[in-house]
DRENNUSE-539097 format. One line per field, with one value per residue: residue number from 1; residue in one letter; x, y, z of N, C-alpha, C in turn. Coordinates in pm, 1 decimal. Atoms other than C-alpha are relative to their C-alpha. Example, Ala and Ser with C-alpha at 12.3 -4.5 7.8 and 13.67 -1.06 7.14 Angstrom:
REM DRENNUSE-539097
seq	c(1, 2)
type	c(a, s)
n.X	c(89.0, -82.0)
n.Y	c(-119.0, -119.0)
n.Z	c(0.0, -6.0)
ca.X	c(1230.0, 1367.0)
ca.Y	c(-450.0, -106.0)
ca.Z	c(780.0, 714.0)
c.X	c(90.0, -77.0)
c.Y	c(120.0, 109.0)
c.Z	c(0.0, 73.0)
//
This chain:
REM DRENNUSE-539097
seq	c(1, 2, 3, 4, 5, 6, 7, 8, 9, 10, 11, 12, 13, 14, 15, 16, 17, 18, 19, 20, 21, 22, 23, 24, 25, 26, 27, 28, 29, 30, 31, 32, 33, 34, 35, 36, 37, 38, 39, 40, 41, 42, 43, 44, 45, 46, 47, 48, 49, 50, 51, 52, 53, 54, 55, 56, 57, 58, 59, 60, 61, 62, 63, 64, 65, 66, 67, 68, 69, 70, 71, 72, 73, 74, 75, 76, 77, 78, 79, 80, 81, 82, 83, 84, 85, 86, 87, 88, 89, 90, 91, 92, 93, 94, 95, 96, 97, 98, 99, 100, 101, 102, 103, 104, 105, 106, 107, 108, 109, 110, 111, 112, 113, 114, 115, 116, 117, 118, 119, 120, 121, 122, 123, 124, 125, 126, 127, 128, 129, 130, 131, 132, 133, 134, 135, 136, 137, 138, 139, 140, 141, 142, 143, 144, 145, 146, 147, 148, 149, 150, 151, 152, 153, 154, 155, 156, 157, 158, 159, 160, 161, 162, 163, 164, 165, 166, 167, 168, 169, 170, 171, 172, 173, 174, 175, 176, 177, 178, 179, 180, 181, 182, 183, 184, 185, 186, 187, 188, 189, 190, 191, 192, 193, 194, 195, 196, 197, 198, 199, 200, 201)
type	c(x, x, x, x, x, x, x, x, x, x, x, x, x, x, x, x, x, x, x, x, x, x, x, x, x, x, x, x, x, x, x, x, x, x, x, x, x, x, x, x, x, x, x, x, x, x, x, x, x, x, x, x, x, x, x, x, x, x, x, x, x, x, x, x, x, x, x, x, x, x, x, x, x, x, x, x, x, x, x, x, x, x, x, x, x, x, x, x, x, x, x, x, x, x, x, x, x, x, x, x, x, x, x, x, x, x, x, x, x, x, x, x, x, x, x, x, x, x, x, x, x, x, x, x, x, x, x, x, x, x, x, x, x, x, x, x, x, x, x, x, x, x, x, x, x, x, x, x, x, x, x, x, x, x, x, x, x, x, x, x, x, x, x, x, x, x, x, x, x, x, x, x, x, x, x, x, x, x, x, x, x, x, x, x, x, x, x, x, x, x, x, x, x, x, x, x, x, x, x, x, x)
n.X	c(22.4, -110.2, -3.7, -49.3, -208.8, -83.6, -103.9, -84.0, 21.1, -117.4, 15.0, 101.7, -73.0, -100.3, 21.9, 39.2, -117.7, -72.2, 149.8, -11.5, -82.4, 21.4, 115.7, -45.0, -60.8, 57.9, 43.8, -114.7, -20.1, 75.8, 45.1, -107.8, -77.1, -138.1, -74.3, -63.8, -120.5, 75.9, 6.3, -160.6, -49.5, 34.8, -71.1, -153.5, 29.8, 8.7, -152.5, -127.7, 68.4, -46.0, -98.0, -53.3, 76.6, -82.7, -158.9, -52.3, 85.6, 88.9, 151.2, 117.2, 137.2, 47.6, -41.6, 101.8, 147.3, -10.6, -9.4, 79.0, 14.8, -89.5, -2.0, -79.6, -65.7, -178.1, -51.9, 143.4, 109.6, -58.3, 134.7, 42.8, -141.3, -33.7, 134.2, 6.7, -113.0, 45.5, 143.7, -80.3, -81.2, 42.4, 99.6, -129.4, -28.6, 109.6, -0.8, -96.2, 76.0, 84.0, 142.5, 122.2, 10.5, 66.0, -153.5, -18.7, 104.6, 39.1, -50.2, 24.3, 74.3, -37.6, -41.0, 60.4, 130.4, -10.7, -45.6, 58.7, 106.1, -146.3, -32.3, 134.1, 38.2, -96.4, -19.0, 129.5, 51.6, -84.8, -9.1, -62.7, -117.9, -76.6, -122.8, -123.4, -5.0, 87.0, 20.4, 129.4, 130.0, 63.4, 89.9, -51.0, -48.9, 61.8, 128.5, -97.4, -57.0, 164.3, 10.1, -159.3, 67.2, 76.1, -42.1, -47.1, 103.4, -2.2, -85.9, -56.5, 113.5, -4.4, -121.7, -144.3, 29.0, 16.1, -188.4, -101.4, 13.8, -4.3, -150.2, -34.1, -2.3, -108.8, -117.5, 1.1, -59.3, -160.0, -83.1, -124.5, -84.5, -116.9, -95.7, 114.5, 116.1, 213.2, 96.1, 121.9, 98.4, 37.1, -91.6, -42.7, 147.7, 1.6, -97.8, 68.4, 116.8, -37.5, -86.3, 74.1, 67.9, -52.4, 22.7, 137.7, 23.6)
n.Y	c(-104.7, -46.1, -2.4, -99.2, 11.9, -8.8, -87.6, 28.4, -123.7, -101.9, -49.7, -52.0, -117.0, -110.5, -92.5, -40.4, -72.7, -135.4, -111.3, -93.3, -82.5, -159.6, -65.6, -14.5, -95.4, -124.7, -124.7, -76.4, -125.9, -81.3, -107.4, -54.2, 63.6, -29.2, -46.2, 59.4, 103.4, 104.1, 104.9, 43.5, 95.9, 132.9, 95.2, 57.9, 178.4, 113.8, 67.5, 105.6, 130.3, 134.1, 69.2, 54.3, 160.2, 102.6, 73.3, 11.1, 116.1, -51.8, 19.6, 161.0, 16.7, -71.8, 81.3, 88.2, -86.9, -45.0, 169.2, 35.5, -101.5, 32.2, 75.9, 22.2, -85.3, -38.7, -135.4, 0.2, -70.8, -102.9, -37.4, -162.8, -78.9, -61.6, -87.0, -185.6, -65.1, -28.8, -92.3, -123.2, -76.7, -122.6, -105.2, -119.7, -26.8, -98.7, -115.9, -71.4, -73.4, -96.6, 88.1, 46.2, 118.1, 163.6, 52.0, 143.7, 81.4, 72.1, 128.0, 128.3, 103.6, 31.5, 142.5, 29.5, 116.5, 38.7, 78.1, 145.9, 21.1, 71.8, 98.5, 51.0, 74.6, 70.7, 67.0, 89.2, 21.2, -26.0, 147.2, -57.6, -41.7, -150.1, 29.6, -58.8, 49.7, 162.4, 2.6, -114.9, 30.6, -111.8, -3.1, -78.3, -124.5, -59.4, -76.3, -83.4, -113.1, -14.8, -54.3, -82.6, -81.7, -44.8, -75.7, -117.5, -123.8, -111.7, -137.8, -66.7, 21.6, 132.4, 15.5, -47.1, 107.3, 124.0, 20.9, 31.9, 162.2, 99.2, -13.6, 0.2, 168.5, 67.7, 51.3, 128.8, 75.1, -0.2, 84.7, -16.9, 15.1, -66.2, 149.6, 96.2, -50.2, -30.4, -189.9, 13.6, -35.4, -61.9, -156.1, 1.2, -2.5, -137.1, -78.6, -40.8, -34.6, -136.1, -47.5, -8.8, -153.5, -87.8, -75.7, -62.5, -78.0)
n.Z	c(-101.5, -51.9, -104.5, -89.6, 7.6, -162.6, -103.5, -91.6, -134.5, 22.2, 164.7, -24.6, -111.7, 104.8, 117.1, -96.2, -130.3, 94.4, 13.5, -143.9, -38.6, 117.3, -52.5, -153.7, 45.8, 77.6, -100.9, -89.3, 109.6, 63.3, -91.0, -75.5, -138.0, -37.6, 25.2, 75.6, -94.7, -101.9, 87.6, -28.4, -90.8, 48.0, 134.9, -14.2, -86.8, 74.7, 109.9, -149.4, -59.4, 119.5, 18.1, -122.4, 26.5, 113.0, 4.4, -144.9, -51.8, -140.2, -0.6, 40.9, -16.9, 114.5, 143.9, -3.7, 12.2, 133.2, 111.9, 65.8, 160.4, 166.3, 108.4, 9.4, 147.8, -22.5, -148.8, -73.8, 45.6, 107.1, 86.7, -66.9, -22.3, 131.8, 32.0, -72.3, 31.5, 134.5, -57.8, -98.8, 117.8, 81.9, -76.3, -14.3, 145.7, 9.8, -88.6, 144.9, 130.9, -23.5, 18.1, -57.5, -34.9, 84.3, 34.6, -66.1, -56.0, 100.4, -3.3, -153.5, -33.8, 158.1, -49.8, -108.7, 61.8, 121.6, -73.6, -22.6, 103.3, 126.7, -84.7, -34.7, 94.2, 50.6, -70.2, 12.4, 151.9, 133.0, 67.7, 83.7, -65.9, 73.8, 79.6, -49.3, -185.8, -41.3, -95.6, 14.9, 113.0, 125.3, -99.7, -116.3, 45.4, 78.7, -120.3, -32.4, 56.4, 8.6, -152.5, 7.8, 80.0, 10.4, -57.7, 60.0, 64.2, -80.0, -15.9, 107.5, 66.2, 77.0, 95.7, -80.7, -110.5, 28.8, -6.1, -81.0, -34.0, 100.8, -22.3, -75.4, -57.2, 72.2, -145.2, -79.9, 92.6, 29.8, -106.9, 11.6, -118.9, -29.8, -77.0, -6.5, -50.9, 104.0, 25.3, 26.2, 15.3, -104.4, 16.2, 108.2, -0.5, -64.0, 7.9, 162.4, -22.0, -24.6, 71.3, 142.0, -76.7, 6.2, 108.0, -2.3, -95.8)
ca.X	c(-1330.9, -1060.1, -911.6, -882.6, -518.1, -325.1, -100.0, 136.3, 56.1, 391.3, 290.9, -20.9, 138.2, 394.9, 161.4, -61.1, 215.7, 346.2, -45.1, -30.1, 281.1, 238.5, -90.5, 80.7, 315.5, 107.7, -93.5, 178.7, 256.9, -70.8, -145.1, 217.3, 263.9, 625.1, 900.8, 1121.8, 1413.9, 1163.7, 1156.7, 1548.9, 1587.9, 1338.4, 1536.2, 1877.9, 1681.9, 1560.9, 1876.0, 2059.6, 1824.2, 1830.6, 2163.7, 2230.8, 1985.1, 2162.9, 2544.2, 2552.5, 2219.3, 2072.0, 1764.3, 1586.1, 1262.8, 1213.2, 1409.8, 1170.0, 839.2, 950.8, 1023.5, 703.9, 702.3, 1017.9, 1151.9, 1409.7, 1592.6, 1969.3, 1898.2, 1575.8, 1232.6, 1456.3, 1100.2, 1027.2, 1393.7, 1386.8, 987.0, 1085.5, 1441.8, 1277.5, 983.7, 1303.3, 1490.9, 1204.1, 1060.4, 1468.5, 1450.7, 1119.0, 1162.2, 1530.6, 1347.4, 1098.9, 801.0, 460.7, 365.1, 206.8, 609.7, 597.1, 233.0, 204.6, 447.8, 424.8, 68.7, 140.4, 363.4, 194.5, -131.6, -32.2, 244.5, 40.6, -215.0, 89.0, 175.7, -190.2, -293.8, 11.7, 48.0, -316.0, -402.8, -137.5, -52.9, 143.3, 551.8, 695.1, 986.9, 1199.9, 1155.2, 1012.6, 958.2, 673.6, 356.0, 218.7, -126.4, 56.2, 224.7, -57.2, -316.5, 16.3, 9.8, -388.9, -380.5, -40.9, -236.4, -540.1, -389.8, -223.0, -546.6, -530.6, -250.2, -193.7, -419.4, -529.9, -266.1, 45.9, -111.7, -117.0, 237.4, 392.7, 202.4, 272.1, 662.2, 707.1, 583.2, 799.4, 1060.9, 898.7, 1022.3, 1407.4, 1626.7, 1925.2, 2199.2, 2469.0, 2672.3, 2419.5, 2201.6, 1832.1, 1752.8, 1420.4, 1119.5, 1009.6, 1312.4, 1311.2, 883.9, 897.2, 1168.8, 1111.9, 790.2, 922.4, 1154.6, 888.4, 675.8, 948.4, 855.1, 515.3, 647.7)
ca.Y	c(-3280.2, -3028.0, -3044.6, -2750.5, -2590.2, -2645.9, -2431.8, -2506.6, -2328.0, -2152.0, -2040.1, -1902.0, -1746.0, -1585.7, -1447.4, -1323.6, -1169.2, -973.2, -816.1, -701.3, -593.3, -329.7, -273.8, -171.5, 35.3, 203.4, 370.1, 452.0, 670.6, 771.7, 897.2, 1004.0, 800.8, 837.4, 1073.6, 991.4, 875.7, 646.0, 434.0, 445.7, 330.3, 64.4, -53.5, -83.6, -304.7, -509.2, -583.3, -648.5, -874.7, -1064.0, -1067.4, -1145.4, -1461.1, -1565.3, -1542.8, -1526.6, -1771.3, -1512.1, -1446.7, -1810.6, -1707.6, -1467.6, -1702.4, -1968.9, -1717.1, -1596.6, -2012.5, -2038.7, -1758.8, -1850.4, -2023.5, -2141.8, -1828.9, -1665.1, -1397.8, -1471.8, -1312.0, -1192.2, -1130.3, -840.9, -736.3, -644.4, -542.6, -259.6, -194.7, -147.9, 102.8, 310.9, 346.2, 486.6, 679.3, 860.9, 864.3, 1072.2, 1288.3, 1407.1, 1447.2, 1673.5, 1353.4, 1315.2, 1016.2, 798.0, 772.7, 532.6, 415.5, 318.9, 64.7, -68.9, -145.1, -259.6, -538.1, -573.4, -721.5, -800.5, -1026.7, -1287.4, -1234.0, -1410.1, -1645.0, -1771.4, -1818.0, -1919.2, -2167.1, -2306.3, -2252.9, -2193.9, -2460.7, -2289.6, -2278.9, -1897.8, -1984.0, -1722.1, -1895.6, -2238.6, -2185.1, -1915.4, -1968.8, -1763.3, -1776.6, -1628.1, -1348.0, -1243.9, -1208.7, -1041.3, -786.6, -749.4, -673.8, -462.5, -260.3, -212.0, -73.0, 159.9, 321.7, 486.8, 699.8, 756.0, 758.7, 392.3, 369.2, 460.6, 222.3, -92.6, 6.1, 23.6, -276.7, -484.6, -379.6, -347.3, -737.5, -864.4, -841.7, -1121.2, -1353.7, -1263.7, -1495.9, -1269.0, -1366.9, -1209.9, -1541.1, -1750.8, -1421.1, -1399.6, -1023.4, -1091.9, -959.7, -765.0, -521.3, -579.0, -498.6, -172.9, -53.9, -84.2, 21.3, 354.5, 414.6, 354.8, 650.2, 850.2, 921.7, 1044.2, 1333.8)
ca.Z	c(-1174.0, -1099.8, -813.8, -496.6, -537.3, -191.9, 0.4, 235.8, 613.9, 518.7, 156.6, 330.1, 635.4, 412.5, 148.5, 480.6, 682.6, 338.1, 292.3, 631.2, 605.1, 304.4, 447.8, 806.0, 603.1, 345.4, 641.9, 894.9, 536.1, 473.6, 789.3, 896.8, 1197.5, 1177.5, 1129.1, 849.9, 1132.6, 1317.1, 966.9, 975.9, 1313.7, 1221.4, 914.3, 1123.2, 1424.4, 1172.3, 949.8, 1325.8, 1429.4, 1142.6, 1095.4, 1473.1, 1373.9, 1087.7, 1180.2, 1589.2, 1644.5, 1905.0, 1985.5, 1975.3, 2110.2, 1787.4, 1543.7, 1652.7, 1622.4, 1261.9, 1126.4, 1052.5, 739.6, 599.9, 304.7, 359.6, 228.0, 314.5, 608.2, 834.4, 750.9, 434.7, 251.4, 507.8, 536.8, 131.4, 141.6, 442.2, 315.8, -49.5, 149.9, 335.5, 6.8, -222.8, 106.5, 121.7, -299.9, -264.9, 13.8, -216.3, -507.3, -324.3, -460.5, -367.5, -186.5, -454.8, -547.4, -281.2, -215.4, -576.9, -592.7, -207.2, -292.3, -663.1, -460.9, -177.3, -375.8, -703.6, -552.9, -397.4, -668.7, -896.3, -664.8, -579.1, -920.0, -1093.6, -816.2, -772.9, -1171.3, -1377.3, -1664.4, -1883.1, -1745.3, -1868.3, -2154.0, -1959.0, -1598.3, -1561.1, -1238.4, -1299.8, -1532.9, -1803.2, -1593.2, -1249.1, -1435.8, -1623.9, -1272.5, -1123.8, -1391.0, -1377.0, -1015.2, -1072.0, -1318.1, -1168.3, -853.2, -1001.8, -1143.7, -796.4, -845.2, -1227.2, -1564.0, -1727.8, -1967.8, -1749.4, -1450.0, -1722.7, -1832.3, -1550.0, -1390.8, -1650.9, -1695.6, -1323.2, -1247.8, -1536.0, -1245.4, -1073.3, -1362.1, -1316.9, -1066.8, -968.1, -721.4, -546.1, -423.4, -220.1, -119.1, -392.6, -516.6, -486.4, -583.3, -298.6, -431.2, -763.9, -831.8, -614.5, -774.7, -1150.0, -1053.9, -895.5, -1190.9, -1458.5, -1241.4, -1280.6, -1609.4, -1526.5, -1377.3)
c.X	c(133.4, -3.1, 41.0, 148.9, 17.0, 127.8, 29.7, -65.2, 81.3, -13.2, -142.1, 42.6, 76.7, -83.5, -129.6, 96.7, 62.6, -130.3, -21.7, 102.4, -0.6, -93.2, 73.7, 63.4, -25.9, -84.7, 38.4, 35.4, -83.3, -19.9, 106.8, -9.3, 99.1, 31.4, 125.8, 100.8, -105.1, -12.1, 133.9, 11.2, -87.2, 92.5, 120.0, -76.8, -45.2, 75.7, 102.0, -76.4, 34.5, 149.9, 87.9, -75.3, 50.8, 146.2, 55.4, -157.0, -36.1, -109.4, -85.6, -118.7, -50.5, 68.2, -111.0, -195.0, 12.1, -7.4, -93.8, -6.9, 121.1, 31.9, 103.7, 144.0, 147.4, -40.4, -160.0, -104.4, 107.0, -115.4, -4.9, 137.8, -2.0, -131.0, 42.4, 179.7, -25.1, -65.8, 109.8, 33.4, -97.6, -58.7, 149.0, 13.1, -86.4, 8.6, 150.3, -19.2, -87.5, -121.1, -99.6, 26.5, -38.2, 147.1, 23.0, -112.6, -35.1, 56.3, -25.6, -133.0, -9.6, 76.8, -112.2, -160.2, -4.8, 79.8, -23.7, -86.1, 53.1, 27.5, -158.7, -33.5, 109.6, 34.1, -141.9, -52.7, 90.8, 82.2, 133.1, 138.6, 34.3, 132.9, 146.8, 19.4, -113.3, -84.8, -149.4, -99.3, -46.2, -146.3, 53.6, 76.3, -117.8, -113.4, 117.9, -3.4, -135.1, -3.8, 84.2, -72.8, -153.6, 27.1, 53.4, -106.6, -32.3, 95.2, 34.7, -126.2, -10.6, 96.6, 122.1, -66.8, 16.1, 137.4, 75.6, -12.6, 95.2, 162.7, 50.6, 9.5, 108.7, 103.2, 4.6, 64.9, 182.4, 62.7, 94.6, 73.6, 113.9, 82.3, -109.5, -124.4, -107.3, -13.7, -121.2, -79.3, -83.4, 113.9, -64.3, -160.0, 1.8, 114.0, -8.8, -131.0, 41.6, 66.6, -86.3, -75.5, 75.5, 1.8, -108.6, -7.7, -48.4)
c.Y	c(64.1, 23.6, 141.4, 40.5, 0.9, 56.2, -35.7, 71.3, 114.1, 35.4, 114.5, 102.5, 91.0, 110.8, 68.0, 103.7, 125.6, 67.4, 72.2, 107.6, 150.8, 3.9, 84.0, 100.7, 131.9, 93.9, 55.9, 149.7, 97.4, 102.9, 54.6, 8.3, 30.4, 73.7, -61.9, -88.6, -131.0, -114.5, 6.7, -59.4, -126.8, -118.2, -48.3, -107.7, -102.3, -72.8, -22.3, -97.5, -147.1, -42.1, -74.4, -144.4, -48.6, -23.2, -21.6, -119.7, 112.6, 35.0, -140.0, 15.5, 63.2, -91.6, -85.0, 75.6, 41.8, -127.6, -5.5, 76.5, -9.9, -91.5, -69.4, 55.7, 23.9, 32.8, -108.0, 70.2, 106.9, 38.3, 127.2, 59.4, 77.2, 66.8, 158.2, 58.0, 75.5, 154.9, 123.7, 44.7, 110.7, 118.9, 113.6, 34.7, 130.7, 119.1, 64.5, 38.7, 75.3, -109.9, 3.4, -125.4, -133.1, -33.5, -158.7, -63.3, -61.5, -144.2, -96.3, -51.7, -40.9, -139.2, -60.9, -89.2, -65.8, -134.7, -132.3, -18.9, -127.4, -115.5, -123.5, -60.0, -89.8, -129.2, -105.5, -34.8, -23.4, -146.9, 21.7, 18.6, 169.0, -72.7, 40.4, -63.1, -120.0, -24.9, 111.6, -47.3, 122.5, 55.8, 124.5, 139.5, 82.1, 39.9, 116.0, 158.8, 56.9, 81.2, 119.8, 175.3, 83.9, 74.9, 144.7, 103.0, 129.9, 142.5, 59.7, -45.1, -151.5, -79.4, -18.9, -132.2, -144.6, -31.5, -5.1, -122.4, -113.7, -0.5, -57.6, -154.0, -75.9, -36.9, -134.7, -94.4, -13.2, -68.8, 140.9, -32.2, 48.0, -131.3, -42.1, 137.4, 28.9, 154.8, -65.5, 110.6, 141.8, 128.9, 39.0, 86.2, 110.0, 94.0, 41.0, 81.1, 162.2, 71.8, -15.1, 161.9, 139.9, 88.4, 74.5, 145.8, 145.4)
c.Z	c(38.0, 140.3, 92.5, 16.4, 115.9, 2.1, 106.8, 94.8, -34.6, -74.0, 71.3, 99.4, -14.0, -48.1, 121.2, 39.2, -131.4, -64.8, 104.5, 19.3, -108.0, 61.2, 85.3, -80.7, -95.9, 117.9, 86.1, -126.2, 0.7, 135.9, 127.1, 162.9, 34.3, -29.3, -118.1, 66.7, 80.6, -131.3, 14.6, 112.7, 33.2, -49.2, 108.0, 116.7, -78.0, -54.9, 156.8, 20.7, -91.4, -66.2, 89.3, 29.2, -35.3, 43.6, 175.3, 91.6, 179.5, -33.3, -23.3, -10.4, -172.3, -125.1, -7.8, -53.8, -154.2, -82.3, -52.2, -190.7, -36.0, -27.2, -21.7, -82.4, 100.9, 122.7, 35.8, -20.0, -135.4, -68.5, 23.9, 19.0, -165.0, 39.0, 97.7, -78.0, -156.3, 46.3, 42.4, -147.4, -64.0, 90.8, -15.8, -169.6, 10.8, 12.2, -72.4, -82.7, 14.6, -65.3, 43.1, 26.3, -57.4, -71.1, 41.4, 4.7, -133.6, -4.3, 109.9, -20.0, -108.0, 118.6, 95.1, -44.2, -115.7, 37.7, 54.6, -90.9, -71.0, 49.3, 46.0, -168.5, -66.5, 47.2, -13.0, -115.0, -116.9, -61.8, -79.8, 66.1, -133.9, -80.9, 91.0, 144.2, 22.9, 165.0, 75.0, -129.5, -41.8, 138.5, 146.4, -32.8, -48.6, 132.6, 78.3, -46.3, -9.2, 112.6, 0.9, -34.0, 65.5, 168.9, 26.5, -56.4, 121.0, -4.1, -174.6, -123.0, -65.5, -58.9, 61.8, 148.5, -80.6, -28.1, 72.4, 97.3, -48.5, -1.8, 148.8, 63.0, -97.9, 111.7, 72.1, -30.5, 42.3, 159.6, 0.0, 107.3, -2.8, 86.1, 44.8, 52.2, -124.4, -32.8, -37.4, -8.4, 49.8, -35.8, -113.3, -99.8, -6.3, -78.3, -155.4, 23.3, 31.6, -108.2, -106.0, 12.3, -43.6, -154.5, -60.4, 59.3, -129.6)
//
């Protein structure tokens, strides 16, 4: 009998809190909530906060309220510090290039569900370790790039949604580090992902 895969509270609260959060962000877009500066002076309270967490230990009440969703990574809620700092960049790439919006809403919800897709199965099912990253499964890449793909059928034709799925999650696979801080995912996804697009124009 196989057994029920288990998740941590924190594996769950994580991959929760980063569906909400592209959610929260793809419709502030869609239905131009903000002003382009009201996402900038987002991004900079966020990257103070968190860096007035990590190197000056202020704020307790909110360090303590965020512990639960992280990972024990470099900065504090670094997940959502790359997912919105990723969201500002391609929203200031766009709006320069004169872009439509599926520039950005493709990829944010290309991570935003594919992401835990990868993580859920790969994690609860996956048997198979990836050659290039032991630490990822054949299985979790391949629902990653399913989900990736079929997201994408919203904004571009069949073909061009499987290729750039499929390319764009590859990312997940790659470790990179800058001394002890992670380029994770949450950049790395959105961003191939935007730059594959760019050839759909």
């Amino acid at each position: 009998m196989t057994k029920a895969p288990r998740f941590t509270n924190g594996e769950l609260a994580r991959k929760a809190l980063h569906i909400s959060f592209g959610t929260v962000l793809l419709l502030t877009l869609h239905l131009q909530v903000f002003e382009y500066w009201h996402y900038l002076v987002l991004l900079v309270a966020g990257l103070t906060l968190s860096l007035t967490i990590k190197f000056l230990e202020g704020f307790p009440q909110i360090a303590k309220l965020i512990a639960p969703f992280d990972k024990d990574d470099y900065l504090p809620a670094q997940g959502m510090v790359y997912f919105y700092c990723t969201f500002v960049l391609l929203l200031t790439l766009t709006r320069w290039m004169e872009l439509p919006d599926r520039f950005i809403m493709h990829p944010v919800l290309m991570l935003t569900l594919a992401d835990p897709a990868s993580f859920f199965i790969g994690k609860g099912w996956g048997k198979r370790p990836l050659p290039v990253n032991r630490r990822k499964t054949v299985e979790g890449t391949l629902a990653g790039m399913l989900v990736a793909s079929v997201a994408g059928l919203l904004f571009v034709s069949p073909f061009a949604a499987v290729l750039i799925g499929s390319l764009a999650m590859m990312m997940d696979v790659v470790d990179l580090k800058i001394g002890n801080l992670e380029i994770d995912d949450n950049l790395l996804i959105p961003l191939a992902a935007f730059i594959l697009l760019l050839s759909t124009v």
